[in-house]
N, C-alpha and C positions, 0 to 999 in steps of 0.2 A: 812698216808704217807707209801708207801713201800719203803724197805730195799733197798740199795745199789747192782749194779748187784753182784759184788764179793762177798756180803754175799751167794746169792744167788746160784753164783758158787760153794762157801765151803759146804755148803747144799746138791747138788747136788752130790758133789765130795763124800763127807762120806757116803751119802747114797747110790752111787752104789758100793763102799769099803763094805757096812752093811747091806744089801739090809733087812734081816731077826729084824734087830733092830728098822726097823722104826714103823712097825708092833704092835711088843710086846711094850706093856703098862707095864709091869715091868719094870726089871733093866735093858736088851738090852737099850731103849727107854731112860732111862736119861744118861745113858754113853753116845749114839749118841749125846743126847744135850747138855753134859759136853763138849763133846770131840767139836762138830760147835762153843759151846760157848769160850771156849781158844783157836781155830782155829781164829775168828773172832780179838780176842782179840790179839793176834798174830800179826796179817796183818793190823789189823785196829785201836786197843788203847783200852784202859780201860773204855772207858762208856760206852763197852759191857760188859753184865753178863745176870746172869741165874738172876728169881723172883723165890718168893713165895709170897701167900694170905698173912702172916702174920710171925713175925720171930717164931710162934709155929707149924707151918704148914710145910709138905716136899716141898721142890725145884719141882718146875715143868716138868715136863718127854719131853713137847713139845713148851717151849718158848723161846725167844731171847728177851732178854732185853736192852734198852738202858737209861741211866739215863743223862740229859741235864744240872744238876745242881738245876733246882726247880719242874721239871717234871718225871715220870715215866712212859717209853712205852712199850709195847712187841707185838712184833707178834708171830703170832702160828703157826708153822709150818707145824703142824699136825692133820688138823681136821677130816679128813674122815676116818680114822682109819683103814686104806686100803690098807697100805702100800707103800704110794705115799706121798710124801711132798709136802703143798702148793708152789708155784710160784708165788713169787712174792706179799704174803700177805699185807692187809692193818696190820697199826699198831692201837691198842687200846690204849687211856691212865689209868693206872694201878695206877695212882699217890694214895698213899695211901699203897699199898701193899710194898712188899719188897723187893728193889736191893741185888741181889749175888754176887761178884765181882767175878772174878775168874783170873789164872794166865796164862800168854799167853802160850800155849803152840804149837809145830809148827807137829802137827799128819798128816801134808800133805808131809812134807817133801821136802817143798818149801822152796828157797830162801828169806831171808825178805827183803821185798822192801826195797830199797834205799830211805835213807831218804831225805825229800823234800831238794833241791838245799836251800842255804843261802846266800841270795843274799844279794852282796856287794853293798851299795846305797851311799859310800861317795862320786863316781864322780859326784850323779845326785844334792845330798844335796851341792857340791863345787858349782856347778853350779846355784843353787837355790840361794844361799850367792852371788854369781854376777848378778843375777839378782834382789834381792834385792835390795842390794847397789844401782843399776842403778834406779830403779823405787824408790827407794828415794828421787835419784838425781832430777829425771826427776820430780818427786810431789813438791820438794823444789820450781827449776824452776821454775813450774807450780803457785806457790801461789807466786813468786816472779814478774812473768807475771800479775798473776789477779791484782794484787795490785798497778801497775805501770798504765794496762787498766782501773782500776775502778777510780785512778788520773786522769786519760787524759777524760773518759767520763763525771767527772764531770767540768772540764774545759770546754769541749766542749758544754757541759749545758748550764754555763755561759753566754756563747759567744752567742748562740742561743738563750736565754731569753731576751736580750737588743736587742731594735729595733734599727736599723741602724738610724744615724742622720738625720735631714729634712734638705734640704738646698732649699734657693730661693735665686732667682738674675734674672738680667736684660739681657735683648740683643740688642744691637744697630742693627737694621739691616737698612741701608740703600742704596737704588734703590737695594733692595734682593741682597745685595753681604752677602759675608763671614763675621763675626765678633767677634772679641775676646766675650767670658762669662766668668764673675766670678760670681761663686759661694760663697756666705759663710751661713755658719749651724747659722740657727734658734736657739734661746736663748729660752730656754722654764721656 
């Protein structure tokens, strides 16, 4: 993964401030990267820091570290030894080696950003609580419907399962006129 562009910018920013430091592989060279590493730390929070190989080993002259909580990564800033710093490096995982914390310091002499907006969410959770209440309501209903329909379907069972009665009867009809019928139901 590469870094964020604004680290990217602090990088940029200190090294045309130190153009001579990025260079040197002595002490120029870990000042520059003390100095990006509490610049980043600054703007951006505490799971930036410097590494080293091991806590007997020095801090590193050209890396940016980030620590996630179970992992360790760093990119290196400076591989060509050229006096150009990478853009936009991938990150390595280092997990094993050792986080440096460092303190924010602000060597750009920026403003610190404004911290994220806090947002007020009790009108949307007010509204979530009436909606609740309502689709309570409405599921109550709901099983107080099913339960009245699942009555009435088995009634209407009933009634469908019993074959209507048979009935037979007579018809007078004489010279084909019109003639009363009665009907009455078969005794089974």
């Amino acid at each position: 993964m590469i870094w964020p562009l604004r680290v990217q910018d602090i990088l940029n920013e200190l090294a045309r401030r130190h153009p001579t430091w990025v260079a040197d592989d002595t002490g120029p060279r870990f000042n520059l990267n003390r100095m990006f590493a509490e610049q980043v730390v600054y703007e951006l929070g505490p799971k930036y820091g410097l590494k080293r190989a091991d806590p007997g080993r020095p801090i590193s002259s050209e890396n940016l570290a980030i620590e996630d909580g179970v992992r360790l990564y760093a990119w290196s800033w400076e591989n060509q030894h050229n006096g150009e710093v990478e853009q936009f490096p991938e990150w390595e995982d280092i997990t094993g080696q050792t986080f440096v914390p460092v303190d924010p310091v602000n060597h750009l002499g920026i403003d610190r950003p404004p911290p994220p907006p806090v947002l007020d969410l009790s009108g949307i959770v007010a509204k979530l609580s009436v909606i609740e209440t309502r689709l309570n309501t409405i599921s109550a209903r709901f099983e107080e419907l099913a339960t009245r329909l699942a009555t009435m379907d088995a009634a209407l069972e009933g009634l469908t399962r019993r074959s209507p009665p048979r009935y037979s009867g007579t018809v007078a009809i004489r010279y084909l006129g019109s003639a009363p019928i009665r009907l009455t139901p078969d005794e089974e």
